[in-house]
C-alpha positions as CSV (number, residue, x, y, z in Angstrom):
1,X,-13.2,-22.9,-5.6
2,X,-10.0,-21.9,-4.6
3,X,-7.7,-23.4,-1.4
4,X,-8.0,-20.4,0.0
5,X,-11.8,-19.6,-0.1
6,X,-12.4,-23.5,0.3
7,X,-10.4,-23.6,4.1
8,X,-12.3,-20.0,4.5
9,X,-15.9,-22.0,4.1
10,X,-15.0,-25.1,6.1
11,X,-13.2,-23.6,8.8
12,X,-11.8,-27.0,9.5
13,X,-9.6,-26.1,12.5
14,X,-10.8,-22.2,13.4
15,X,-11.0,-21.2,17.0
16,X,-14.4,-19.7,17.2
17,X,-12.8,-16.4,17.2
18,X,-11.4,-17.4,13.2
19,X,-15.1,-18.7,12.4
20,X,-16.6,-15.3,12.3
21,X,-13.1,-13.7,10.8
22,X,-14.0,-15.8,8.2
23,X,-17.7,-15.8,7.8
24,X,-17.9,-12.0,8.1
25,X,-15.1,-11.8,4.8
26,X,-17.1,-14.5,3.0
27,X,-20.1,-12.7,3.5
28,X,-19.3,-9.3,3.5
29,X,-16.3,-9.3,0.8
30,X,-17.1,-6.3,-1.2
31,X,-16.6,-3.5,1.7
32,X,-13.3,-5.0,2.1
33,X,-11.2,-2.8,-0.2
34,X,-11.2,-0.1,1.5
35,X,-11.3,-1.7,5.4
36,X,-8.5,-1.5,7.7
37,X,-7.6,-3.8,10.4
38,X,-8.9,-1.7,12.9
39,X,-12.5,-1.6,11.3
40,X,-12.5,-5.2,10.3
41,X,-11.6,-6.0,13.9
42,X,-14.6,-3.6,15.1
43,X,-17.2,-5.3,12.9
44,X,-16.6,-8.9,13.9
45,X,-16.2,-8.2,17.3
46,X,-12.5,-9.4,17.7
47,X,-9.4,-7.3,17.7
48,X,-6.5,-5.9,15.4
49,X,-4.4,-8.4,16.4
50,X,-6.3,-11.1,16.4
51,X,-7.1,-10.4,12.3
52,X,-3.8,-10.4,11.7
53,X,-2.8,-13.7,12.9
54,X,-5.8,-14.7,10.7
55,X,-4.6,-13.4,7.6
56,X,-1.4,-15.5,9.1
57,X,-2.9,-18.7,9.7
58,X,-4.2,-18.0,6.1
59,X,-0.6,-18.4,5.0
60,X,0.5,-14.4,4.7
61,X,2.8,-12.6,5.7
62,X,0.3,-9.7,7.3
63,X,-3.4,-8.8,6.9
64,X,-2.6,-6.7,3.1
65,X,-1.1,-9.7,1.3
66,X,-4.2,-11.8,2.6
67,X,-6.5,-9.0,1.5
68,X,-5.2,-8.4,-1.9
69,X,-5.5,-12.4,-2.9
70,X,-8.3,-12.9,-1.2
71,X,-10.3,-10.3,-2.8
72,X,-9.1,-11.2,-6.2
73,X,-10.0,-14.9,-5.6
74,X,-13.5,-14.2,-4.5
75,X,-14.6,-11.7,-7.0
76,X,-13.4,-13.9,-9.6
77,X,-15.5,-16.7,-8.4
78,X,-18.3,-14.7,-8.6
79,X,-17.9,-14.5,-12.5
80,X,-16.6,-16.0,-15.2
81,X,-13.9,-14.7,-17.5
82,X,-15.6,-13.6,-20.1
83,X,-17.9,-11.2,-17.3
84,X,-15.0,-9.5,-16.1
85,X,-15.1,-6.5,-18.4
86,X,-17.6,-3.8,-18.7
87,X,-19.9,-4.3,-21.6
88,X,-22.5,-1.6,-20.7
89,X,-25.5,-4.1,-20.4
90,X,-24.2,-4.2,-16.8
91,X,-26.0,-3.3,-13.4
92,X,-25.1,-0.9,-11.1
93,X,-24.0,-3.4,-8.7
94,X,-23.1,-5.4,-11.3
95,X,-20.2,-2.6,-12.6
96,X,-19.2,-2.1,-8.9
97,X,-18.0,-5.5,-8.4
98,X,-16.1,-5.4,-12.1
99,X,-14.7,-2.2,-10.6
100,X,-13.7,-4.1,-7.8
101,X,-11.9,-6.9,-9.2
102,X,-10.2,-4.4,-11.9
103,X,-8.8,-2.8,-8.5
104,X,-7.8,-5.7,-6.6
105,X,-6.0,-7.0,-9.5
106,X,-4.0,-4.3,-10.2
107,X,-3.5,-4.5,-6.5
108,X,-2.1,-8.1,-6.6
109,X,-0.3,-7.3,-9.8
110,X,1.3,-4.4,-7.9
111,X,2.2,-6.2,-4.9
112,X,3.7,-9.0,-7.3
113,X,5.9,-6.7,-9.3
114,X,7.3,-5.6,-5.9
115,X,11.7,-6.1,-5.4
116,X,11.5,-6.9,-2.4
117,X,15.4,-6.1,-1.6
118,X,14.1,-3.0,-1.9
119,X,11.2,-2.9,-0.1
120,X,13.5,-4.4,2.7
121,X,15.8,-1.6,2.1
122,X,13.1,1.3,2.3
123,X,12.0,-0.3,5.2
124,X,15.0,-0.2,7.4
125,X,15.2,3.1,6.3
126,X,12.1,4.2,7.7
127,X,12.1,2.2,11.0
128,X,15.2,4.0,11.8
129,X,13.8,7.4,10.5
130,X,14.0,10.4,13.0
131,X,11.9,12.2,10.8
132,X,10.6,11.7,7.2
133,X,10.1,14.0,4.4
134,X,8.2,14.2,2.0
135,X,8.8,15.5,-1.6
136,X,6.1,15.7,-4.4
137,X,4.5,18.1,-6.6
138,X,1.0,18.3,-8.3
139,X,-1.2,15.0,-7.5
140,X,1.5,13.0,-6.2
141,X,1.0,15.9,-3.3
142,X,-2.2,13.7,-2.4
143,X,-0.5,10.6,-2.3
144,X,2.1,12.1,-0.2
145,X,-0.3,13.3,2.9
146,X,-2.4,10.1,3.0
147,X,1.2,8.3,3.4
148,X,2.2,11.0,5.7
149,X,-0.9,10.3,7.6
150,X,-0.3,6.9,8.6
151,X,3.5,7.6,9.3
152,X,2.1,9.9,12.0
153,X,-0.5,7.2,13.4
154,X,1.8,4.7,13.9
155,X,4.0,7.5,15.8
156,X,6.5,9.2,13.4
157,X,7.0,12.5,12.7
158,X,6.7,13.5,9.5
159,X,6.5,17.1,7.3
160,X,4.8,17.7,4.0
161,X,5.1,20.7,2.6
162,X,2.6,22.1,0.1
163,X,5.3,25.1,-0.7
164,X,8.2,24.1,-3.2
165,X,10.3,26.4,-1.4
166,X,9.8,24.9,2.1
167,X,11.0,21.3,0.6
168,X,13.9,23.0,-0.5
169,X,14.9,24.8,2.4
170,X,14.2,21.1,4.3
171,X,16.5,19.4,2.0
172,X,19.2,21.9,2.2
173,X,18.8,21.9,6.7
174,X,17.0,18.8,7.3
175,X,16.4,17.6,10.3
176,X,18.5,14.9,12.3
177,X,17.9,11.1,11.3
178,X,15.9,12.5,8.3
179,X,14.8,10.4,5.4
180,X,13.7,11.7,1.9
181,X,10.5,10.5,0.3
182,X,10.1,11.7,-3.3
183,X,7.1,10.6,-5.2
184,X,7.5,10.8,-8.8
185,X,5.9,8.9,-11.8
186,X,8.1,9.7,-14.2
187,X,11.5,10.2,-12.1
188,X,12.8,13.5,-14.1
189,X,11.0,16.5,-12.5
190,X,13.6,18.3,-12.2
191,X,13.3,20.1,-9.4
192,X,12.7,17.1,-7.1
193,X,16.0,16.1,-8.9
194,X,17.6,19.0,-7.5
195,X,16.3,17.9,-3.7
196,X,17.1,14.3,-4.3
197,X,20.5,15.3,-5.2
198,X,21.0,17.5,-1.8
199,X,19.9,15.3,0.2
200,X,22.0,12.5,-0.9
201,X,24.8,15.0,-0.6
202,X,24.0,15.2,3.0
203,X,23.9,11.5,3.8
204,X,20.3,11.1,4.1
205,X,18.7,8.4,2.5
206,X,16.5,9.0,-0.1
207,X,13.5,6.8,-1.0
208,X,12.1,7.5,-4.2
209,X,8.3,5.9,-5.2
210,X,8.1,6.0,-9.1
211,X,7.0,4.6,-12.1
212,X,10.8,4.6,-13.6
213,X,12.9,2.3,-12.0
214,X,15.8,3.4,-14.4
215,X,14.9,7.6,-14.6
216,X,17.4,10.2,-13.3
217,X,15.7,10.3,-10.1
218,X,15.8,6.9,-9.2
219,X,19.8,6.8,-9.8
220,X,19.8,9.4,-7.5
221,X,18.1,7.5,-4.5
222,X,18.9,5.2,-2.2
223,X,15.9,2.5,-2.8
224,X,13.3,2.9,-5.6
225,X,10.0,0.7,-4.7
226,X,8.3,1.3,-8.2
227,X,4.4,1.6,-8.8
C-alpha cells in the first residue's frame, strides 16, 4: 500500500471533518473521475473549501493533483500488473475499472509532462484577462466550450464562436485586455495561424493548447501548455 492510501486508511491525525473526506474516497473511488469539488463536498457533507485543504494536507498543491495520484494509486492496488490490460475474459465492471486506470494514468502522465514555466505563464495571462477568446475548429470546438464554461463560472467573460468568420473578425477588433486561446493538435491549421498571427500583432497574448510544442503555431504564441 502506498503512503498515500496508507495515511488515507489510518487517519492518524484527521479532524473528524478529514475522516469522512477520506473514508468516502476510499470507499467510493471509482465515481471520482469525473467529481468536482463542489460534488465531492456535497456527498460528504463538508464543503469546497474544506476538500481542498484535504487534498493539501495530502501534500498537493490543490484538489486535481491529489485526484489524479490518488486515483492512479488505488486502482492499481486493486490489481496487479499483469490485470491492467483488457484481455476480453473481463467483466463489465471489471473493464470499467481497467478503463479507469487507463484514464487516470494518462491523466498523471499528462499532468507530469506539464512545463510548468509555462503553465505559470498562461496563467498570469488569464488572471489578468479582460476577456478570453477562444479559437478552434472541428472537435477541438468541444474542448473549447467545456473550457469556456468554467472561465465563465468562476466569473470571466469569455466568447466562442462556432463561425470561422466571427473569430476572425474578433482577432482583427478584439476586445480590450483580450487573450487568445487556440486549441490545436497539430499547430499548423492554417487559418488559426492566420488569427494567432493578428493577434500577436495587436499585442494580445496568445495561448496556444497543442500537441506540437515546436509547430508553426506554437512559435507564434505567447505560452504553449502541450497535451
Amino acid at each position: 500500500m502506498s503512503s498515500l492510501l496508507r495515511r488515507m486508511s489510518e487517519k492518524d491525525g484527521f479532524s473528524d471533518t478529514e475522516r469522512a473526506i477520506a473514508a468516502y474516497l476510499l470507499d467510493n473511488y471509482r465515481e471520482l473521475s469525473v467529481m468536482s469539488t463542489r460534488e465531492l463536498a456535497r456527498r460528504t457533507y463538508t464543503s469546497s473549501a474544506a476538500i481542498v485543504r484535504f487534498s493539501q494536507k495530502m501534500g498537493f498543491e490543490g484538489y486535481l493533483e491529489f485526484k489524479v495520484k490518488f486515483l492512479a494509486e488505488m486502482l492499481q492496488s486493486r490489481s496487479g500488473p499483469k490485470e491492467r490490460f483488457i484481455t476480453g475474459r473481463e467483466t463489465v465492471p471489471e473493464v470499467m475499472e481497467k478503463v479507469l486506470l487507463m484514464g487516470s494514468n494518462a491523466l498523471q502522465e499528462t499532468h507530469e509532462g506539464l512545463d510548468q514555466a509555462d503553465v505559470n505563464r498562461a496563467l498570469h495571462h488569464l488572471r489578468h484577462a479582460g476577456h478570453i477568446g477562444f479559437y478552434a475548429m472541428g472537435d477541438n470546438m468541444n474542448l473549447a466550450r467545456i473550457a469556456a464554461s468554467n472561465f465563465i463560472m468562476v466569473g470571466k467573460y469569455v466568447s466562442v464562436h462556432d463561425s470561422l468568420s466571427l473569430q476572425f473578425l474578433e482577432a482583427y477588433a478584439p476586445p480590450k485586455e483580450h487573450v487568445g486561446m487556440i486549441l490545436s493538435r497539430t499547430g499548423e491549421n492554417h487559418l488559426l495561424k492566420k488569427i494567432a498571427g493578428r493577434l500577436s500583432d495587436n499585442g494580445n497574448p496568445v495561448i496556444c493548447i497543442t500537441a506540437a510544442p515546436k509547430s508553426t503555431l506554437a512559435g507564434l504564441a505567447s505560452t504553449v501548455p502541450t497535451w
